[in-house]
Biopython code that builds the backbone (N, CA, C, O; Angstrom):
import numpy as np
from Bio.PDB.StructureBuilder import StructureBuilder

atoms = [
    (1, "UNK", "N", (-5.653, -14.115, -14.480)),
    (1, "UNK", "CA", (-4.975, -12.856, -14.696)),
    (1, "UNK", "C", (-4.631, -12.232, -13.338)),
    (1, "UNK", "O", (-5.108, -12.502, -12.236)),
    (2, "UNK", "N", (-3.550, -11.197, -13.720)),
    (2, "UNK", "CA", (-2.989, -10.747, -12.089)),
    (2, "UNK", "C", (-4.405, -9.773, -11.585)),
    (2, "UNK", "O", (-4.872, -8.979, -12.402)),
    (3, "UNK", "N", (-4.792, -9.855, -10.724)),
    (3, "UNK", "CA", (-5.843, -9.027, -10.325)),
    (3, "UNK", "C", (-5.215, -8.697, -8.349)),
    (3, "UNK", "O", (-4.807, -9.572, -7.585)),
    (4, "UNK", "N", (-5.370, -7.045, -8.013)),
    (4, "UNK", "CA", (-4.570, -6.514, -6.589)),
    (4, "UNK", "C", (-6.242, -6.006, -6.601)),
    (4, "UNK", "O", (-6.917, -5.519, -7.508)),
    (5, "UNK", "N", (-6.558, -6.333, -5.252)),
    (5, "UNK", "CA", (-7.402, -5.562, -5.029)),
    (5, "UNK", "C", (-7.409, -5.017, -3.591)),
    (5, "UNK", "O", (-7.690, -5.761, -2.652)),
    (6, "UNK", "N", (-7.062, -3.558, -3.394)),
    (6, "UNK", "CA", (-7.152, -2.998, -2.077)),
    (6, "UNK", "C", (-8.607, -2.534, -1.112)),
    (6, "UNK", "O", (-9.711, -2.405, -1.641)),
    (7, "UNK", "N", (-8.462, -2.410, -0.248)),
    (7, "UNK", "CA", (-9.221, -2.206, 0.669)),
    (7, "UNK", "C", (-8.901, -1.768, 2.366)),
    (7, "UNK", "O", (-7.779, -2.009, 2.810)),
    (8, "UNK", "N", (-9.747, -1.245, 3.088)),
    (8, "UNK", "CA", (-9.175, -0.468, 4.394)),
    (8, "UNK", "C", (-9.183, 0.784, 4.179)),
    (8, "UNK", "O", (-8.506, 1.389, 5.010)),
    (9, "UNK", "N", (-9.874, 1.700, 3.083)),
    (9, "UNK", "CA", (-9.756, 3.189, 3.515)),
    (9, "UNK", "C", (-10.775, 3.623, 4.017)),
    (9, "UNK", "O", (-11.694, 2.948, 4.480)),
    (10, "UNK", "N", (-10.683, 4.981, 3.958)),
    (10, "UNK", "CA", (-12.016, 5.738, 5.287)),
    (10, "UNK", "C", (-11.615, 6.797, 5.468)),
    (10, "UNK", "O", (-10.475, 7.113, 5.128)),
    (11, "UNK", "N", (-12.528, 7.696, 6.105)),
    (11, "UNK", "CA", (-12.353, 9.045, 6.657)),
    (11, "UNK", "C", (-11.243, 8.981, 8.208)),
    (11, "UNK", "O", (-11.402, 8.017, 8.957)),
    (12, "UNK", "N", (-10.672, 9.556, 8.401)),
    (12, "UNK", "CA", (-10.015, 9.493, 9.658)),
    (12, "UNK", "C", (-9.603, 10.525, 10.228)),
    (12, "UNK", "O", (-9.389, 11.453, 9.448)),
    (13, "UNK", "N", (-9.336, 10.800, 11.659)),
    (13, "UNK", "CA", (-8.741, 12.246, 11.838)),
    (13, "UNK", "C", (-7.471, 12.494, 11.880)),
    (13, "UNK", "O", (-7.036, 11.538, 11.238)),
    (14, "UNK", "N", (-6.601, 13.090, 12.177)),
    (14, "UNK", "CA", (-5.601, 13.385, 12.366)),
    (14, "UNK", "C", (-4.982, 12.583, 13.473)),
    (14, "UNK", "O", (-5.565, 12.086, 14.437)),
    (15, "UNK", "N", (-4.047, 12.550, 13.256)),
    (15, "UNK", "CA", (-3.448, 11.273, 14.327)),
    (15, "UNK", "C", (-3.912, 10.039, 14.680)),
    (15, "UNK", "O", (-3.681, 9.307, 15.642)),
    (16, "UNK", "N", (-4.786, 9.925, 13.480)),
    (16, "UNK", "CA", (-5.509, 8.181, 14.129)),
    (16, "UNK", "C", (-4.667, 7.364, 13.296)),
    (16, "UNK", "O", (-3.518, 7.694, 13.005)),
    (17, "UNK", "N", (-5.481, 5.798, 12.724)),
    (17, "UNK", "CA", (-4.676, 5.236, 12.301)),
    (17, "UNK", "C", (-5.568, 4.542, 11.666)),
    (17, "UNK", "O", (-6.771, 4.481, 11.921)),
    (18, "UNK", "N", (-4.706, 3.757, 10.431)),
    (18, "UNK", "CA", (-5.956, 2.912, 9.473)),
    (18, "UNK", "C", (-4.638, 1.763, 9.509)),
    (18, "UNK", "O", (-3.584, 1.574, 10.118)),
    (19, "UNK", "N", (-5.586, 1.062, 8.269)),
    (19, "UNK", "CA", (-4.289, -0.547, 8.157)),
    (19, "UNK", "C", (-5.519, -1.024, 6.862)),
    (19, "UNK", "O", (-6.664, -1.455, 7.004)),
    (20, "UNK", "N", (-4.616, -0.695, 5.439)),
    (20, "UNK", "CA", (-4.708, -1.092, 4.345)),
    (20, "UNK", "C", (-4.815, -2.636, 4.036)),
    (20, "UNK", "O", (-4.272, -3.414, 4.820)),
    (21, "UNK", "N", (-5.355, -3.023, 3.150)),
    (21, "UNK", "CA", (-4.893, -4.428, 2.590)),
    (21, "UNK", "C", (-4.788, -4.627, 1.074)),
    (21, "UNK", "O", (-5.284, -3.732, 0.389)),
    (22, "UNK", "N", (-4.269, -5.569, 0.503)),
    (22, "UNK", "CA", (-4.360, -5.753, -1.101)),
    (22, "UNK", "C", (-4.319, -7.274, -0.946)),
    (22, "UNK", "O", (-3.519, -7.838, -0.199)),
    (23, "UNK", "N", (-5.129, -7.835, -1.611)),
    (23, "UNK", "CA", (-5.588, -9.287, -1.676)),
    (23, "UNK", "C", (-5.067, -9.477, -3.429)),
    (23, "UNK", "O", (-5.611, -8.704, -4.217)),
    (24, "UNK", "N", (-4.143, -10.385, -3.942)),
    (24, "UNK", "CA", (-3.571, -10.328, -4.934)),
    (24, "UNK", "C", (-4.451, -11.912, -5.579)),
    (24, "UNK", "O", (-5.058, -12.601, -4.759)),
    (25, "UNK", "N", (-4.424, -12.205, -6.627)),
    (25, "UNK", "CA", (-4.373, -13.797, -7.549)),
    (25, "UNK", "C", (-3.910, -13.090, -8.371)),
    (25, "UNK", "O", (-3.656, -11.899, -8.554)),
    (26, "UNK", "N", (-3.776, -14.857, -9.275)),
    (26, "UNK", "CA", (-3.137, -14.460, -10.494)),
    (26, "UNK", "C", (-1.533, -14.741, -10.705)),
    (26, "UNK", "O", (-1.031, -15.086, -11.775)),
    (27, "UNK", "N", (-0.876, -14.539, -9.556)),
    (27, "UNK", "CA", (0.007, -15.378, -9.832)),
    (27, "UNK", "C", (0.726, -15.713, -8.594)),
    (27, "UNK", "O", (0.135, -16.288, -7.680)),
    (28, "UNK", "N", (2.125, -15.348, -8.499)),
    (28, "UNK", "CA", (3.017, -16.395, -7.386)),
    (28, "UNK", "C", (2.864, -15.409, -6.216)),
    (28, "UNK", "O", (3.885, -14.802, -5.892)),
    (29, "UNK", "N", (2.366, -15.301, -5.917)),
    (29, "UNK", "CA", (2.372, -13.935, -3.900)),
    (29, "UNK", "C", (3.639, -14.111, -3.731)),
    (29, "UNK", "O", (4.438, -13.182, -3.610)),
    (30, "UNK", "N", (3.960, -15.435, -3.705)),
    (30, "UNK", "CA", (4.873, -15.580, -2.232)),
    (30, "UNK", "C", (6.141, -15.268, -3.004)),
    (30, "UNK", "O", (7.061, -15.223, -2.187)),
    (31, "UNK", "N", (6.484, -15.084, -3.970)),
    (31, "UNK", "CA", (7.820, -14.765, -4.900)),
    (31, "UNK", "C", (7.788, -13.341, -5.160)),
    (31, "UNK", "O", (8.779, -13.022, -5.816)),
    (32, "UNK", "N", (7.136, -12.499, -4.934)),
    (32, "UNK", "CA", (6.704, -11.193, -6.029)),
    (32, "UNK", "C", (6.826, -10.110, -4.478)),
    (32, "UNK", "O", (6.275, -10.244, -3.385)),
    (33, "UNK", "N", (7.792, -9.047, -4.991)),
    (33, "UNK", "CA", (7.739, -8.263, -4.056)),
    (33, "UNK", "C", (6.797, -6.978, -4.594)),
    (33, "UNK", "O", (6.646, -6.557, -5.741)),
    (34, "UNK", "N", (6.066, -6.395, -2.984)),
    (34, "UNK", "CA", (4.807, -5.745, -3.389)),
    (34, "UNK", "C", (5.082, -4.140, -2.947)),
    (34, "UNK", "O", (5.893, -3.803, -2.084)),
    (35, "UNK", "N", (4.495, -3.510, -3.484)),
    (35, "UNK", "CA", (4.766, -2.193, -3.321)),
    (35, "UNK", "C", (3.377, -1.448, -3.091)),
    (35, "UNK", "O", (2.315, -1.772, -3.623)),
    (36, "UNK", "N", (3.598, -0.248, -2.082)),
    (36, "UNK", "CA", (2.379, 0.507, -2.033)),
    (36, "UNK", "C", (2.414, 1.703, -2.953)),
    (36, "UNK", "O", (3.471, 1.613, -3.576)),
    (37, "UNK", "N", (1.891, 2.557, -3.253)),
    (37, "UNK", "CA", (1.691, 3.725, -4.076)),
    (37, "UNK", "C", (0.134, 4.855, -3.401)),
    (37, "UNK", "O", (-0.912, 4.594, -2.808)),
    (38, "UNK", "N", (0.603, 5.761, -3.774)),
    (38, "UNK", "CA", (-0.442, 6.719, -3.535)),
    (38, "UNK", "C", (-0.753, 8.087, -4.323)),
    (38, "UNK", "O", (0.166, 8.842, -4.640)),
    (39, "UNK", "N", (-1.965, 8.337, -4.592)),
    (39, "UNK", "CA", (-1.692, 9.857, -5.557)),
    (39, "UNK", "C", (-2.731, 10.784, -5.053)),
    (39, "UNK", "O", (-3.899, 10.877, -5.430)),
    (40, "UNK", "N", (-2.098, 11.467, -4.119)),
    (40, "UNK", "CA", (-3.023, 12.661, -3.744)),
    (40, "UNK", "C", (-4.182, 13.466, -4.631)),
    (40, "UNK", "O", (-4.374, 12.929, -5.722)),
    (41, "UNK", "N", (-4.838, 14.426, -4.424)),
    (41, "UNK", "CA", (-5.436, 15.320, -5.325)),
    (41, "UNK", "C", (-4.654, 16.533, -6.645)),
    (41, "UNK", "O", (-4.222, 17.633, -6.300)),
    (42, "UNK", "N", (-4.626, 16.210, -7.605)),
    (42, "UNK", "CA", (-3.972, 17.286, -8.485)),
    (42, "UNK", "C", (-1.885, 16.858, -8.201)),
    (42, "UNK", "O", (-0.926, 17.612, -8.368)),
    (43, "UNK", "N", (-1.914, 15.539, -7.791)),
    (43, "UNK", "CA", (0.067, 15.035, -7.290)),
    (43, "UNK", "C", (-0.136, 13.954, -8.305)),
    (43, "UNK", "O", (-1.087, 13.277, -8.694)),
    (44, "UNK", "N", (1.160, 14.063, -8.581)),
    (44, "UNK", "CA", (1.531, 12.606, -9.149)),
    (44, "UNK", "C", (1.830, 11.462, -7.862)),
    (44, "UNK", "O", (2.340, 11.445, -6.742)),
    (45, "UNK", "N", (0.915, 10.218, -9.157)),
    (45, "UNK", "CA", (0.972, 9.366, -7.960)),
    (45, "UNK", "C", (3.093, 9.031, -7.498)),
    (45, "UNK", "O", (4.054, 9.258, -8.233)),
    (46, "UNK", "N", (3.088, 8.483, -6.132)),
    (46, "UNK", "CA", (4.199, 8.419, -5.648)),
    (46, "UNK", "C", (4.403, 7.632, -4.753)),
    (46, "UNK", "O", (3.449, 7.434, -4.001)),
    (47, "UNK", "N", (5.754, 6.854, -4.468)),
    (47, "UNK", "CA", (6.246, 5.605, -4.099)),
    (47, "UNK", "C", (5.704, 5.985, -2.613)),
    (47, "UNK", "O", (5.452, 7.128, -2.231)),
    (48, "UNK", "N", (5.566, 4.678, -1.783)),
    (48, "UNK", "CA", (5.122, 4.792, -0.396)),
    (48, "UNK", "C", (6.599, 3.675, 0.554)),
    (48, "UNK", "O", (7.465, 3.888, 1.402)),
    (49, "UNK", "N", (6.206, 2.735, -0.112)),
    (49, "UNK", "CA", (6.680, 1.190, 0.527)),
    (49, "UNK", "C", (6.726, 0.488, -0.371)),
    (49, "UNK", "O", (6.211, 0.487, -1.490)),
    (50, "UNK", "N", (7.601, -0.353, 0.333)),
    (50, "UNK", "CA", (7.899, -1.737, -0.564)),
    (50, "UNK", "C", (8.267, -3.016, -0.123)),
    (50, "UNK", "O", (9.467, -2.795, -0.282)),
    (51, "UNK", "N", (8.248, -4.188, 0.303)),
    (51, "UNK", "CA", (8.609, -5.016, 0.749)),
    (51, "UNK", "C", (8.681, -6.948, -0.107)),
    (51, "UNK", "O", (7.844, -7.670, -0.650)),
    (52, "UNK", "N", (10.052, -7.061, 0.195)),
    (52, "UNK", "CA", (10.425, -8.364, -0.530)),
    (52, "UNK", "C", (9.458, -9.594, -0.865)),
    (52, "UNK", "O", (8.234, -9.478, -0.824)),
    (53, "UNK", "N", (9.914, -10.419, -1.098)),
    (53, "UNK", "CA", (8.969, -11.657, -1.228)),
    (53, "UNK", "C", (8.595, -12.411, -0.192)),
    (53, "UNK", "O", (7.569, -13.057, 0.022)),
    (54, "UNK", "N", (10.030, -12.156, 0.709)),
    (54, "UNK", "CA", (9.857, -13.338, 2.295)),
    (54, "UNK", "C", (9.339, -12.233, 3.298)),
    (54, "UNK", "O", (8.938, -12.700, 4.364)),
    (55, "UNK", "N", (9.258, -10.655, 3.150)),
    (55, "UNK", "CA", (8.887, -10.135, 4.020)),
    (55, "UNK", "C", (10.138, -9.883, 4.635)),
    (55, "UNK", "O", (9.865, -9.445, 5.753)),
    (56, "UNK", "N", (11.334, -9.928, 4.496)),
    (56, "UNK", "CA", (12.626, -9.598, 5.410)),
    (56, "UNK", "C", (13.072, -8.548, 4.884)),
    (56, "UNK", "O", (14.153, -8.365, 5.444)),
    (57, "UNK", "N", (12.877, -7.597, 4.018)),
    (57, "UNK", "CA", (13.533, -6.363, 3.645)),
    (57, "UNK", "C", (12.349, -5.594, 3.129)),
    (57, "UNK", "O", (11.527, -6.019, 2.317)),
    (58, "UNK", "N", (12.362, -4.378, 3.716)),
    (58, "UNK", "CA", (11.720, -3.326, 3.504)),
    (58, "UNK", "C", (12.083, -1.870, 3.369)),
    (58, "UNK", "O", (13.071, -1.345, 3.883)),
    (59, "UNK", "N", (11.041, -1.188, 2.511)),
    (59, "UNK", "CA", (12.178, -0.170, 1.894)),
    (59, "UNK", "C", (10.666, 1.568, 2.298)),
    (59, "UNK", "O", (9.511, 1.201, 2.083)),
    (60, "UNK", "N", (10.744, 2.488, 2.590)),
    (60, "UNK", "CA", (9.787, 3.527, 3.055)),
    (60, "UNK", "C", (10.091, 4.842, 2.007)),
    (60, "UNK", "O", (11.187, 4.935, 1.454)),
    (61, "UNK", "N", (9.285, 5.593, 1.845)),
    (61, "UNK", "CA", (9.748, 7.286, 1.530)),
    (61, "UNK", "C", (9.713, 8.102, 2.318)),
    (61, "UNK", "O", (8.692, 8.174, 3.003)),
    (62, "UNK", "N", (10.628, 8.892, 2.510)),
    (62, "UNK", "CA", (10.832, 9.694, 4.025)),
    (62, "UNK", "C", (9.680, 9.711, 4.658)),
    (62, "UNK", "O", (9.415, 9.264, 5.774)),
    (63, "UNK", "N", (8.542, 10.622, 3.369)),
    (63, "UNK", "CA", (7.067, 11.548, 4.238)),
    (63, "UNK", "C", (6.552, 10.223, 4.862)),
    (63, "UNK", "O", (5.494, 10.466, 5.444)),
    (64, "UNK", "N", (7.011, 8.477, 4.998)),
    (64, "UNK", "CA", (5.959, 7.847, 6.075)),
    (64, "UNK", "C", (6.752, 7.241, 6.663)),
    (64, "UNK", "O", (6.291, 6.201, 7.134)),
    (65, "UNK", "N", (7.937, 7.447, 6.893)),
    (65, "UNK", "CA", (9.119, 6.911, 7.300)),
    (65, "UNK", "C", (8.839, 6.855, 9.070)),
    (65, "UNK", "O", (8.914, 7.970, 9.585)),
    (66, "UNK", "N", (8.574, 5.868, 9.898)),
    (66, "UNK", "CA", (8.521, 5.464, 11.203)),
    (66, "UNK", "C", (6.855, 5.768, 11.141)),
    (66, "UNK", "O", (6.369, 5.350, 12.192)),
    (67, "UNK", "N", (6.202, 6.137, 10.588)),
    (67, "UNK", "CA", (4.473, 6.236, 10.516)),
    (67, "UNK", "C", (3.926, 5.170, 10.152)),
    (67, "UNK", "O", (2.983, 4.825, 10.864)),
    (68, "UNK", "N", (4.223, 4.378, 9.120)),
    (68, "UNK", "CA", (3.936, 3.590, 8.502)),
    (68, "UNK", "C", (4.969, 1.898, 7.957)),
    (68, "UNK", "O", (6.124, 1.777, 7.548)),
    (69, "UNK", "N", (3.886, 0.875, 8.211)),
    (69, "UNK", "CA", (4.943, 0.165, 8.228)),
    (69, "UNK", "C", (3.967, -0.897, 7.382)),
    (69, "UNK", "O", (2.821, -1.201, 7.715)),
    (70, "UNK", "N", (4.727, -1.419, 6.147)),
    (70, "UNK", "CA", (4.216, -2.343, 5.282)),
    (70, "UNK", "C", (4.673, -4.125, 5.903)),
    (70, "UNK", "O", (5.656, -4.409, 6.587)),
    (71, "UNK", "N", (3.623, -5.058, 5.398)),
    (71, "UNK", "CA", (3.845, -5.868, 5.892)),
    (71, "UNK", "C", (3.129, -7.064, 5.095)),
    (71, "UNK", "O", (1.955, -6.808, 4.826)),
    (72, "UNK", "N", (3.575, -8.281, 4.674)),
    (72, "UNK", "CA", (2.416, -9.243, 4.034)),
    (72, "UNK", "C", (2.475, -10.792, 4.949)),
    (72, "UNK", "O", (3.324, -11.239, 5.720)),
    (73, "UNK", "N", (1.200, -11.321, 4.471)),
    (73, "UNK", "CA", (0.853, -12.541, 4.769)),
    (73, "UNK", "C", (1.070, -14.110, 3.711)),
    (73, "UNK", "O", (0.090, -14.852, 3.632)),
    (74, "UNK", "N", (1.817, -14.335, 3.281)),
    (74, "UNK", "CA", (2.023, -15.062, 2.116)),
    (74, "UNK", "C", (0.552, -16.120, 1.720)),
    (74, "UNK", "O", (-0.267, -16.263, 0.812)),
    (75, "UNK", "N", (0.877, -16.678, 3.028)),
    (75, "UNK", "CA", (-0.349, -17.808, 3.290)),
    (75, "UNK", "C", (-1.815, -17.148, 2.527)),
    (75, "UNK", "O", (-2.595, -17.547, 1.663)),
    (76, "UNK", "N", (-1.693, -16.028, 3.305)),
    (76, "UNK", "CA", (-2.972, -15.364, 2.456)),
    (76, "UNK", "C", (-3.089, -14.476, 1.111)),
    (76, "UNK", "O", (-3.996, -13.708, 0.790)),
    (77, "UNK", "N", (-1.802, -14.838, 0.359)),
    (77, "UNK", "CA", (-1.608, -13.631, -0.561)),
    (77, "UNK", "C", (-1.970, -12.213, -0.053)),
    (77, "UNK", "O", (-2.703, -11.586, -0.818)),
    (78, "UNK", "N", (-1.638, -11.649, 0.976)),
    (78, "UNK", "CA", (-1.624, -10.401, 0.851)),
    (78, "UNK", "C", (-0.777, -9.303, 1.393)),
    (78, "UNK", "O", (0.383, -9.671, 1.578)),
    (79, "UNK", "N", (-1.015, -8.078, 1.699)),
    (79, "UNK", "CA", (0.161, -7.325, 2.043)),
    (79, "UNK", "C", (-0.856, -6.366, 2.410)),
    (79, "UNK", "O", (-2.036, -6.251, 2.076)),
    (80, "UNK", "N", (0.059, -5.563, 3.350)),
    (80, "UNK", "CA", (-0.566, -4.840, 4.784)),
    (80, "UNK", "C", (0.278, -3.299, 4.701)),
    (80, "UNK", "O", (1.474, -3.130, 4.461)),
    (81, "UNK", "N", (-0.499, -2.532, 4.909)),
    (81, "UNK", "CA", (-0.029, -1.546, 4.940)),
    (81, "UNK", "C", (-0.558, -0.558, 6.266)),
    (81, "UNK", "O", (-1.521, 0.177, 6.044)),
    (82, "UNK", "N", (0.025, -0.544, 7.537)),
    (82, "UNK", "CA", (-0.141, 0.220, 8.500)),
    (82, "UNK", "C", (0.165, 1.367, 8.783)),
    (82, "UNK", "O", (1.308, 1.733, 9.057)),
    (83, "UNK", "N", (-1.097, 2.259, 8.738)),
    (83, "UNK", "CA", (-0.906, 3.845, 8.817)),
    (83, "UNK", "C", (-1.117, 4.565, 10.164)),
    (83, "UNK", "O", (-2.198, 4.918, 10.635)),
    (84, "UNK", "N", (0.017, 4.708, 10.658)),
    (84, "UNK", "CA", (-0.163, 5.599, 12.160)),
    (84, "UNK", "C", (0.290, 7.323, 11.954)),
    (84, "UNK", "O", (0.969, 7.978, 11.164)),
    (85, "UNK", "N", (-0.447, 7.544, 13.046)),
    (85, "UNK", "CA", (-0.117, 9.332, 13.107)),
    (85, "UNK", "C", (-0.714, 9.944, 11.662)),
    (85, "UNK", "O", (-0.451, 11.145, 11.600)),
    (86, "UNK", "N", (-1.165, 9.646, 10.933)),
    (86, "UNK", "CA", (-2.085, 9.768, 10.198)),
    (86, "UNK", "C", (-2.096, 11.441, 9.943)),
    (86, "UNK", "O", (-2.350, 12.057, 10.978)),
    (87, "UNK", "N", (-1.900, 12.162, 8.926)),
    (87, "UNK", "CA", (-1.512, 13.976, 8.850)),
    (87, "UNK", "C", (-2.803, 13.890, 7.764)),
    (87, "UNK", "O", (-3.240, 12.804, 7.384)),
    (88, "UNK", "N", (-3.227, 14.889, 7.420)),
    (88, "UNK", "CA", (-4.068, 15.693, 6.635)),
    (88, "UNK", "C", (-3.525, 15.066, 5.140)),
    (88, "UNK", "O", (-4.247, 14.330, 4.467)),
    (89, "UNK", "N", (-2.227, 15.441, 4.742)),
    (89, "UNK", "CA", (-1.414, 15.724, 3.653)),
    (89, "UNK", "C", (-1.123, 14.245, 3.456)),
    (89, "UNK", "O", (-0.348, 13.996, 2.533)),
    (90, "UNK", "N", (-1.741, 12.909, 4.358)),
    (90, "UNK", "CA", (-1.668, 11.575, 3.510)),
    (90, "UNK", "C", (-2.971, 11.521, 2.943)),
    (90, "UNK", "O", (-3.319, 10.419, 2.519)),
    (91, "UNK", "N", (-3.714, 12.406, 2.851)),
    (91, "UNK", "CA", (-5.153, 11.996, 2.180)),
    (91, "UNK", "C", (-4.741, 11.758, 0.738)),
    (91, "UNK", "O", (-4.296, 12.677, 0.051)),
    (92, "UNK", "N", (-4.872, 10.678, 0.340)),
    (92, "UNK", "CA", (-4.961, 10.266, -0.897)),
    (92, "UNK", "C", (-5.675, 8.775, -1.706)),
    (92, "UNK", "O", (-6.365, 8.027, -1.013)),
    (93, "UNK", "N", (-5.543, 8.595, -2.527)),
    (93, "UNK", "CA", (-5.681, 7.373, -3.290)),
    (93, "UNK", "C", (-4.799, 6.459, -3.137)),
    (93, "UNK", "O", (-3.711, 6.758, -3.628)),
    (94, "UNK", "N", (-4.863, 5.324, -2.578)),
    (94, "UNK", "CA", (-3.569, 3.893, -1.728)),
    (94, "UNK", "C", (-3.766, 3.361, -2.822)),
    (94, "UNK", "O", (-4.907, 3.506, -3.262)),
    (95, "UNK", "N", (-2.752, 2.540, -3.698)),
    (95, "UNK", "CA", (-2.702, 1.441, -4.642)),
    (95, "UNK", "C", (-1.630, 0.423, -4.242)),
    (95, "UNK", "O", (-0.528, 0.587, -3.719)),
    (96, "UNK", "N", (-2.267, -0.658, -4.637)),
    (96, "UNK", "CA", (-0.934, -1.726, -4.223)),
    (96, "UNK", "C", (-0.871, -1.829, -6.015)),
    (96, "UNK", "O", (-1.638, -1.512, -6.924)),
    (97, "UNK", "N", (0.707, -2.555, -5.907)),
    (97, "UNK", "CA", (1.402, -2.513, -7.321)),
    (97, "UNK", "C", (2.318, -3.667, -7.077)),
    (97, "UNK", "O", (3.042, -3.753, -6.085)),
    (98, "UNK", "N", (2.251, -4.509, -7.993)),
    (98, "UNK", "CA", (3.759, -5.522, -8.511)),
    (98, "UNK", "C", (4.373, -5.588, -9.558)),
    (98, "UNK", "O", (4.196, -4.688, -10.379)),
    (99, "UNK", "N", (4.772, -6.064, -9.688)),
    (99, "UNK", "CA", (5.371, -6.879, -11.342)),
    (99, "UNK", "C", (5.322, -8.045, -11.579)),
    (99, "UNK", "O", (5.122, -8.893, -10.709)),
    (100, "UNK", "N", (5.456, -8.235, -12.515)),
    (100, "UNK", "CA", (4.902, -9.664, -12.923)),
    (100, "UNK", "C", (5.351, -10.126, -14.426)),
    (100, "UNK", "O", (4.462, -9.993, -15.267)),
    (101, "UNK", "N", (6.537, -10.624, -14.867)),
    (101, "UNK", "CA", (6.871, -10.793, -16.239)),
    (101, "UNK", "C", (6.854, -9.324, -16.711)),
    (101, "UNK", "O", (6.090, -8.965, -17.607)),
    (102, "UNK", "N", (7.603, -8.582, -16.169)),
    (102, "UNK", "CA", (7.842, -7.350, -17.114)),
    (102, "UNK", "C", (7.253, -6.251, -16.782)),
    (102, "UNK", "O", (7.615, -5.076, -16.709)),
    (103, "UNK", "N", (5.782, -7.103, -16.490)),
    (103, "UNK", "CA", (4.887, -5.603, -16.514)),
    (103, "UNK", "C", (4.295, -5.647, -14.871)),
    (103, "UNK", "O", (4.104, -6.429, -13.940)),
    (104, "UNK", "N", (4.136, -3.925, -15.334)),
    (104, "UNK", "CA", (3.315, -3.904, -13.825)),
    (104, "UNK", "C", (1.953, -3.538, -13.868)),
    (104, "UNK", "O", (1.296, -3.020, -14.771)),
    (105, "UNK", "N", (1.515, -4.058, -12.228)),
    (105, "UNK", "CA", (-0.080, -4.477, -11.944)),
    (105, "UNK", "C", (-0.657, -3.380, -11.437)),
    (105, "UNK", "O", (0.463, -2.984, -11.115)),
    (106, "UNK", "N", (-1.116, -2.816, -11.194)),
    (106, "UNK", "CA", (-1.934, -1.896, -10.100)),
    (106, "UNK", "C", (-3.353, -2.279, -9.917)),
    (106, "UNK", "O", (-4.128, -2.505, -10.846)),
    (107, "UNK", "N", (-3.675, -2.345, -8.494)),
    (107, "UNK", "CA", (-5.218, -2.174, -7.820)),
    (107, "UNK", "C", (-6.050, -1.086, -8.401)),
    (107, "UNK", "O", (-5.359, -0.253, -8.987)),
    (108, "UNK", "N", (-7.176, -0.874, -8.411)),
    (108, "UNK", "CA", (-7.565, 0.271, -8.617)),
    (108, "UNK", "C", (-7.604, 1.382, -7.168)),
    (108, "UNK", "O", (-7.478, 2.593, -7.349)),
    (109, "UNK", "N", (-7.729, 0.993, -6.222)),
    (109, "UNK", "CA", (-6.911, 1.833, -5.352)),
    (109, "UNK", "C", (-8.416, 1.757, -3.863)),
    (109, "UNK", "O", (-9.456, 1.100, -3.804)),
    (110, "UNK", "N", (-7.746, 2.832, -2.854)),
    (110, "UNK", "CA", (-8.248, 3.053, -2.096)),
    (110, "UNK", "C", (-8.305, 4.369, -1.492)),
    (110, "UNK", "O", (-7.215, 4.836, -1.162)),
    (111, "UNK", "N", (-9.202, 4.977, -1.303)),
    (111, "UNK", "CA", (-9.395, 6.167, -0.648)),
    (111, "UNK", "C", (-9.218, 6.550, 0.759)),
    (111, "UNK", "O", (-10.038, 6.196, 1.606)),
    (112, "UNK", "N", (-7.843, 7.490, 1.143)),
    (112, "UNK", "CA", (-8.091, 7.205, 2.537)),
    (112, "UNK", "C", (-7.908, 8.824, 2.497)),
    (112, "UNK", "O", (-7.095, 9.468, 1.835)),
    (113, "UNK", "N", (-9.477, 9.557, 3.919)),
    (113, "UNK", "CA", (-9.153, 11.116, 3.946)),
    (113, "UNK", "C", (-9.005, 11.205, 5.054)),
    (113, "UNK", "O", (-9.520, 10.483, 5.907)),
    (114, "UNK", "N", (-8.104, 12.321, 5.266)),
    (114, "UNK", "CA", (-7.396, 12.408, 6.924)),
    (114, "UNK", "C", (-7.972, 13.941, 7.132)),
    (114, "UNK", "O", (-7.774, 14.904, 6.391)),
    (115, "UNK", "N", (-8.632, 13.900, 8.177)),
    (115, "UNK", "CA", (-9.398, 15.092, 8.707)),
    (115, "UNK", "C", (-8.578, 15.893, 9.760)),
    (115, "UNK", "O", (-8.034, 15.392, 10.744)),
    (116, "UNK", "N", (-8.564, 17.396, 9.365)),
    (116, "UNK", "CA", (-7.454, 17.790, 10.327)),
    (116, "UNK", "C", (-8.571, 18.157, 11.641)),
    (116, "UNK", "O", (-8.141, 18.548, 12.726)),
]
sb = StructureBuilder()
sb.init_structure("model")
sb.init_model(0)
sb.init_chain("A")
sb.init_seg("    ")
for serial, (resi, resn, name, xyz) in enumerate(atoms, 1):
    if name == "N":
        sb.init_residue(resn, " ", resi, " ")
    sb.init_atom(name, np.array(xyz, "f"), 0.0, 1.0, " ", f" {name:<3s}", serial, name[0])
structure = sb.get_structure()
């Protein structure tokens, strides 16, 4: 079964930097383009990143736009999510997400709090 499982969060301060991961099975990595997600406290969760199957096209949402830069490893099934400059207001819950025949997957997530 498709199983995402993330990891890499933590307390951090303001302007530091973390670097996410999601370790996927279950089915094809290297075909399946992966997406990050996040849902703050009392927010709907909301799009972060996204990146293709070969890793050559990538897509951001403004609020991490040049902060953050998604990235995967095929070889290793996984996908990378690098968080720089790091603000207060990214403290949230990280999920990696795909699709897969229709439906979509989600991690159960990761906690990352940014200390001002």
């Amino acid at each position: 079964q498709v199983q995402l499982v993330e990891s890499g969060g933590g307390l951090v301060q303001s302007g530091g930097s973390l670097r996410l991961s999601c370790a996927a099975s279950g089915f094809t990595f290297s075909i399946s383009t992966m997406n990050w997600y996040r849902q703050a406290p009392g927010k709907e969760r909301e799009f972060i990143a996204s990146i293709n199957s070969g890793g050559s096209s990538t897509a951001y949402a403004e609020s991490v736009k040049g902060r953050f830069t998604i990235s995967r490893v095929n070889a290793k099934d996984t996908v990378y999510l690098q968080m720089n400059s790091l603000k207060p207001e990214d403290t949230a819950v990280y999920y990696c997400k795909t699709m897969h025949y229709g439906m979509n997957y989600w991690g159960k997530g990761t906690l990352v709090t940014v200390s001002s």
